[in-house]
Structures are given as C-alpha cells and as structure tokens.
Rosetta silent file (secondary structure, phi, psi, omega in degrees, C-alpha in Angstrom):
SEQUENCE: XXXXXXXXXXXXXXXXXXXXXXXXXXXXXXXXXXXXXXXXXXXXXXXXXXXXXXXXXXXXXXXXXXXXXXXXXXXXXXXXXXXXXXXXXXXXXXXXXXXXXXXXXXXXXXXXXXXXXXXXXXXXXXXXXXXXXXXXXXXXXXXXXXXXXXXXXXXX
SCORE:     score description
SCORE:     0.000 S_00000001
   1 L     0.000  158.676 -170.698   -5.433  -24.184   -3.671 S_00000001
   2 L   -84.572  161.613  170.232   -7.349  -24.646   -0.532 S_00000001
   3 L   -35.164  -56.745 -160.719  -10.824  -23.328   -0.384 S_00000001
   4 H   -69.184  -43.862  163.192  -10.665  -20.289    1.703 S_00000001
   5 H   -48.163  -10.977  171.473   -8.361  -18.759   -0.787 S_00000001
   6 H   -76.413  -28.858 -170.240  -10.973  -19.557   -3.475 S_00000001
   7 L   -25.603 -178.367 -177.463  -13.394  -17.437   -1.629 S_00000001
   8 L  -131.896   71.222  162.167  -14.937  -14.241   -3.157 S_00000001
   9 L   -79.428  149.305 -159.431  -14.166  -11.499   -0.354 S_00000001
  10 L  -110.020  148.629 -171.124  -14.499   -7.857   -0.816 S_00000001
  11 L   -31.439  163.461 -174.470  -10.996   -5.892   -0.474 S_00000001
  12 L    31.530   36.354  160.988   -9.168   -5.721    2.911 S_00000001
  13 L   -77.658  -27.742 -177.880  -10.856   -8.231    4.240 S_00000001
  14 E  -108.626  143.445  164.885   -7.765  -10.149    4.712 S_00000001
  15 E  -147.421  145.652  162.143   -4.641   -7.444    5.509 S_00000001
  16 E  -106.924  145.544 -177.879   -0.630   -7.827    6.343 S_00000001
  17 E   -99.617  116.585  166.603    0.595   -5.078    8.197 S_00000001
  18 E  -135.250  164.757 -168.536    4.321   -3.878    7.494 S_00000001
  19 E  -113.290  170.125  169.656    6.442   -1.031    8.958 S_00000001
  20 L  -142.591  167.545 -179.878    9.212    1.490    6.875 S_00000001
  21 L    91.945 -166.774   31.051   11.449    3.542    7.398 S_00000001
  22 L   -88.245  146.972 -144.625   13.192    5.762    9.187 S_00000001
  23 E  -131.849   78.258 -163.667   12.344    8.765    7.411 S_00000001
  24 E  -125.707  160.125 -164.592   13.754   11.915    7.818 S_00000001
  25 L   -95.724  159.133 -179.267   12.489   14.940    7.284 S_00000001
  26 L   -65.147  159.855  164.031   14.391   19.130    6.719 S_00000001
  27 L    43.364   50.437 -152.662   15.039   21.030   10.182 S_00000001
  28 L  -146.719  115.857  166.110   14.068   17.881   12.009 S_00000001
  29 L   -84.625  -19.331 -177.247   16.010   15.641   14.226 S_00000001
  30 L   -80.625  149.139 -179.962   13.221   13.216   14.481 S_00000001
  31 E   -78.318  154.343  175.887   12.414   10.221   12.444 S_00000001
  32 E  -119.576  170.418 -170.947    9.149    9.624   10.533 S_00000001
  33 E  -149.537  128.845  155.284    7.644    5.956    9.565 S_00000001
  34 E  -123.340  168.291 -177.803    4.989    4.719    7.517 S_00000001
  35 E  -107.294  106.779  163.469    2.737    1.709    7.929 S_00000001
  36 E   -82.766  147.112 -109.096    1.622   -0.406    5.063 S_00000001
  37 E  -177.468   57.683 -157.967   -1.617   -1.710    5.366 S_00000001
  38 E   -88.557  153.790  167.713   -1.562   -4.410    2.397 S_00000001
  39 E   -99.317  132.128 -168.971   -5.108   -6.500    1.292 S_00000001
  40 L   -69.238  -40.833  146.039   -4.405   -9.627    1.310 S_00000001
  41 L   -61.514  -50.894 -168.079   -7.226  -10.340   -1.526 S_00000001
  42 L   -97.696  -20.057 -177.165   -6.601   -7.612   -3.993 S_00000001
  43 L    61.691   25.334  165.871   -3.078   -6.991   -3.072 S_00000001
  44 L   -64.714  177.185 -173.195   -4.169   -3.145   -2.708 S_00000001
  45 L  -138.310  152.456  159.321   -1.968   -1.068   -0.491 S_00000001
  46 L  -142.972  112.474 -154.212   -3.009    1.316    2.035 S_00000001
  47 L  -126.046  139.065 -171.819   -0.308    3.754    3.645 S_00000001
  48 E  -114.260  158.447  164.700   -0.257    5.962    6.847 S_00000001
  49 E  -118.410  133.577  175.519    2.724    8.495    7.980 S_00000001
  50 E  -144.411  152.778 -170.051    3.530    8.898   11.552 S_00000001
  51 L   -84.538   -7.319 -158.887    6.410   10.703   13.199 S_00000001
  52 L  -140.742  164.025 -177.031    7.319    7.678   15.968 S_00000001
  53 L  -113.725   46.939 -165.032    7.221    4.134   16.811 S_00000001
  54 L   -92.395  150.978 -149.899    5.081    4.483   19.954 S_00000001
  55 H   -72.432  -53.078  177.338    2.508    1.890   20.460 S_00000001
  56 H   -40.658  -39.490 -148.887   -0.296    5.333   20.419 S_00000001
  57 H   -86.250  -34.080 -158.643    0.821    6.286   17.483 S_00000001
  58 H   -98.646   -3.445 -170.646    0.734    3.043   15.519 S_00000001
  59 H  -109.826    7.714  177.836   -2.967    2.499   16.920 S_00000001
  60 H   -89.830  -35.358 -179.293   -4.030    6.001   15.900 S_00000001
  61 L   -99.779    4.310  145.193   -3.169    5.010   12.482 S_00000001
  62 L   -47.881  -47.635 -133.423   -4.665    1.491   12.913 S_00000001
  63 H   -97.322  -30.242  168.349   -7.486    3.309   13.917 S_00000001
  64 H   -69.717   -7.725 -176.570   -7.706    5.625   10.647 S_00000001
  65 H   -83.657  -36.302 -145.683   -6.828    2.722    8.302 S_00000001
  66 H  -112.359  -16.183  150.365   -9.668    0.608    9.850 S_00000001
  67 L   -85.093    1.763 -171.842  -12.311    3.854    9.938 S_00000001
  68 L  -116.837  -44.571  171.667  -11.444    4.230    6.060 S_00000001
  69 L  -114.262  138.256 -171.620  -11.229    0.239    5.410 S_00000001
  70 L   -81.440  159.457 -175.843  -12.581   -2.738    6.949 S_00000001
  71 L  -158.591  141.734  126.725   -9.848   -5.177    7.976 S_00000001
  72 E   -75.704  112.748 -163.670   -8.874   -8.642    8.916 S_00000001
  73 L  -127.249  140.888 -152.675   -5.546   -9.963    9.349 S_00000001
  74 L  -103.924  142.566 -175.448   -5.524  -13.956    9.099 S_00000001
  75 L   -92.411  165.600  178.272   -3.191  -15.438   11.889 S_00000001
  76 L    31.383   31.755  154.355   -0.432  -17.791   10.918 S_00000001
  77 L   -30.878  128.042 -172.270   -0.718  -17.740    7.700 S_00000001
  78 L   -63.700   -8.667 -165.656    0.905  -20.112    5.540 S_00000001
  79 L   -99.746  -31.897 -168.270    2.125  -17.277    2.653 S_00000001
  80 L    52.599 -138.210 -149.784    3.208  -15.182    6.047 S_00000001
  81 L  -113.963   34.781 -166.527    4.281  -11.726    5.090 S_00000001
  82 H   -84.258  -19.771  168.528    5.458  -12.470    1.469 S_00000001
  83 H   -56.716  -70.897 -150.042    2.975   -9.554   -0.018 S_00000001
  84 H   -88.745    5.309  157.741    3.514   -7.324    2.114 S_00000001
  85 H   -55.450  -46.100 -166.786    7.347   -7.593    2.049 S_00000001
  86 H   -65.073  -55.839  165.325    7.324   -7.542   -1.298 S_00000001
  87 H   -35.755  -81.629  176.189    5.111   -3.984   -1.467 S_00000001
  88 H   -35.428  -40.898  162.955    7.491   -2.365    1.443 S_00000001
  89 H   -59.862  -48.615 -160.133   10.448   -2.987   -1.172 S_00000001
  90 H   -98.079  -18.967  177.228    8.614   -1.077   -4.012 S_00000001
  91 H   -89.037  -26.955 -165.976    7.589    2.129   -1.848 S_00000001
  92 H   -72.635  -49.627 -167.487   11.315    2.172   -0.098 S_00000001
  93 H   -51.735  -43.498  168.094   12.875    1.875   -3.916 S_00000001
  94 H   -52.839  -70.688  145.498   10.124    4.746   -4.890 S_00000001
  95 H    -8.064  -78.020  173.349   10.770    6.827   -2.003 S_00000001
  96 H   -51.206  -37.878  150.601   14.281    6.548   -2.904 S_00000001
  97 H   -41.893  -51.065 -168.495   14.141    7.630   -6.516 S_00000001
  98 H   -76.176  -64.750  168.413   11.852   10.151   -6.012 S_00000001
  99 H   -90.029   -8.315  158.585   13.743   11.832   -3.000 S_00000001
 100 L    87.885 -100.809 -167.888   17.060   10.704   -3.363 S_00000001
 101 L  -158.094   22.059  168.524   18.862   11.751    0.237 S_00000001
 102 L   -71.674 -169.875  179.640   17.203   15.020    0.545 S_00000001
 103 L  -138.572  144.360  146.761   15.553   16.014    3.748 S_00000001
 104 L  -141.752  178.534  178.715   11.967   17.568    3.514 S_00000001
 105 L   -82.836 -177.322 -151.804    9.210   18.476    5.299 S_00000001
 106 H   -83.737  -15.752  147.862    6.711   16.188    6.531 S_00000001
 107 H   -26.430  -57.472 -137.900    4.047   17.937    3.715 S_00000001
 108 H  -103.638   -5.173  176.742    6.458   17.597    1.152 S_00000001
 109 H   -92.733  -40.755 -172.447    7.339   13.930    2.029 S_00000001
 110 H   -59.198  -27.122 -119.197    3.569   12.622    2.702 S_00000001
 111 H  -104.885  -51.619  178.455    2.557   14.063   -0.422 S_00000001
 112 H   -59.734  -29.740 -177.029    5.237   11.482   -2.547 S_00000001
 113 H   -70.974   -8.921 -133.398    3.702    8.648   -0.299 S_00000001
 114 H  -125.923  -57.341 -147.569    0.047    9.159   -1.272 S_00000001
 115 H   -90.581  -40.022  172.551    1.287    9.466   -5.004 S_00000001
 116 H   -72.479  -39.522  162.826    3.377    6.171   -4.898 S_00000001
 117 H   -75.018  -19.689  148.851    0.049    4.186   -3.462 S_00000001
 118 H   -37.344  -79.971 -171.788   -1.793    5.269   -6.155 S_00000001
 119 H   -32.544  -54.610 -163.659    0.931    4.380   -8.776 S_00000001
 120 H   -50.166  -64.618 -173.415    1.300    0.695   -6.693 S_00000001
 121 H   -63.206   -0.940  169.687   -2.291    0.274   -6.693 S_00000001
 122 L  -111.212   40.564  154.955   -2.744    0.455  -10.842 S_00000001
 123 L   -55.836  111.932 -171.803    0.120   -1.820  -10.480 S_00000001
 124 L   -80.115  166.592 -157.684   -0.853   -4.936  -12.853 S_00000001
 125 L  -113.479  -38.219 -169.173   -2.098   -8.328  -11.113 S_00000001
 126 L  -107.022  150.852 -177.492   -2.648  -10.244  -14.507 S_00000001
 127 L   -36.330  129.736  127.008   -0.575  -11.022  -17.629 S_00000001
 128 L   -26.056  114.501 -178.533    0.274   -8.038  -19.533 S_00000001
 129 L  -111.984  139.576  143.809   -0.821   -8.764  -23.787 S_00000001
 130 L   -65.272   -2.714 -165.612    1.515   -6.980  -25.986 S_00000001
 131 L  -109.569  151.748 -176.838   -1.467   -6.512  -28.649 S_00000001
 132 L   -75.322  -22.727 -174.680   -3.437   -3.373  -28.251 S_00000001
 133 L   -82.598  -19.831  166.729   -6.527   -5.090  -28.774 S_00000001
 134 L   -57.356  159.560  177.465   -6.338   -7.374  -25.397 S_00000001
 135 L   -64.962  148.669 -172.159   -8.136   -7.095  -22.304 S_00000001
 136 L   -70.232  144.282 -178.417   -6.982   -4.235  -19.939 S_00000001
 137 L   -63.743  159.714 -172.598   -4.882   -6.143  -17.142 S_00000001
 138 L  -114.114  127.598  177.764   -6.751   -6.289  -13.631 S_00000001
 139 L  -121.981  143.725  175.679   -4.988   -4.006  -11.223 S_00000001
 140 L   -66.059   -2.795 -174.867   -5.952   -3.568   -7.439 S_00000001
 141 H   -68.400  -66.112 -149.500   -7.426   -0.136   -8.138 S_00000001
 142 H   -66.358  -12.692 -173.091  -10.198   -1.907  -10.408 S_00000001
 143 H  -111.553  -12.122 -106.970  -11.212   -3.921   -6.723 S_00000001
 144 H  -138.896  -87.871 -159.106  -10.655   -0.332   -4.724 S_00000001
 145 L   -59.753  -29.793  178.583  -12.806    1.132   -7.136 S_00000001
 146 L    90.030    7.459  177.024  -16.027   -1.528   -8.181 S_00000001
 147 L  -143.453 -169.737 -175.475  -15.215   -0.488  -12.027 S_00000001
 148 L   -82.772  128.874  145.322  -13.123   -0.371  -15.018 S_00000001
 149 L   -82.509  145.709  162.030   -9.988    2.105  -14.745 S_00000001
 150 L  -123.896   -3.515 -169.782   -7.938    2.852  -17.507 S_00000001
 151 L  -130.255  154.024  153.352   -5.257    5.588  -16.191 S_00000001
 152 L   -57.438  -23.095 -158.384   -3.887    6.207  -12.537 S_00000001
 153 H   -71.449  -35.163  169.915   -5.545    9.567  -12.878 S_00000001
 154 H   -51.090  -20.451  178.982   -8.949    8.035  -12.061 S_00000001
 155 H   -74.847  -19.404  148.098   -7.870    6.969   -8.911 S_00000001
 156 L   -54.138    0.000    0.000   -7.444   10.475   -7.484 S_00000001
C-alpha cells in the first residue's frame, strides 16, 4: 500500500460525500434527501436530512457535518467513491425494510436515519472469530468513540 494510506489520522479526516434518495414523506408532495458524509479512515458514516437539492441546502448541511466533524475529502482518488457507494446501498436497503413504501413525516422518517447510522457504524471492520473467547471485532464506532464498545446501545 502506498504510504499515505499507512498514515495514522484521526476519523474524518479523509471523507466521500454521497447523495440518496428521493424520499417521501405523509401529506407532502415534496421530496426529502439525505447526504452521507462517509470517513474515509474509519469508514464511519455521518448522515444529514434535507428537504431539496438546492445548492443552500446541501451547504447548510455541509456546514453542520463539518461544525460536528472535521473533514477532508482527498481529490482524485484512486479507490474513488467505492466506500461510500457501498454505505449508500446499506442505508437505501435499511430505509427500505424498515419503511417499506409508507409515507411519513419528516420526524418519523429522520428518526429511522439516525438509528440506521448508529447500527452501520458498529458495523464490523475486522474478521469476525466464531469462538466466544476472541477479540471483539473493531467497528467504526470504537474510532468515533476513543474506547472499547461492546453493544450499539453505547453509541447513543
């Protein structure tokens, strides 16, 4: 691997940016979106809801991702967007499961998105051991957090 990927960098120093949706919401003609916000070291996720795809809109939630995390996004990368494709696939399939083809409100929809980055982010990074006695797998929540997790509930 080349150097700079050996580095030691603290999360979301590196980030891919991806968009979802359309979204829709009960009594609503308008569409909603989220923004994934992936780190390109830890392969944490960080996700905003917005109702449009207006340039204000996507920098207001630039601008709260980037007061809550520090961020970099590396140009022309050679990996390109294969993270955060891959991520964007696991919240739309989640999304989908969870709400099926209902319509709700934008409360009752943020509220599944917030609960699926959590789940994502105890997501494991390292071999699985089938023996109970093995090391806990490193998930990005353990790089989130500075410590040892052993449940999503810590992560609330």
């Amino acid at each position: 691997m080349p150097a700079a990927r050996m580095e030691q960098l603290p999360p979301f120093s590196i980030v891919g940016i991806d968009f979802g949706g359309p979204l829709y919401r009960n009594n609503s003609d308008n569409k909603n979106y989220i923004v994934l916000f992936i780190c390109g070291v830890t392969r944490a996720m960080h996700l905003e809801f917005f109702d449009n795809l207006t340039n204000e809109t996507f920098l207001l939630a630039l601008q709260r991702f980037i007061t809550r995390r520090v961020r970099f996004i590396v140009e022309k990368a050679t990996w390109g967007g294969v993270f955060h494709e891959r991520l964007i696939r696991s919240v739309k399939l989640a999304l989908r499961k969870t709400l099926g083809k209902t319509t709700v409100s934008r409360e009752e929809l943020e509220t599944p998105l917030i609960e699926i980055e959590g789940v994502l982010n105890f997501r494991p990074l390292t071999y699985v051991f089938s023996e109970f006695q093995e090391p806990v797998p490193l998930t990005p929540a353990h790089m989130l957090l500075r410590r040892r997790v052993n449940s999503c509930q810590a992560y609330y």
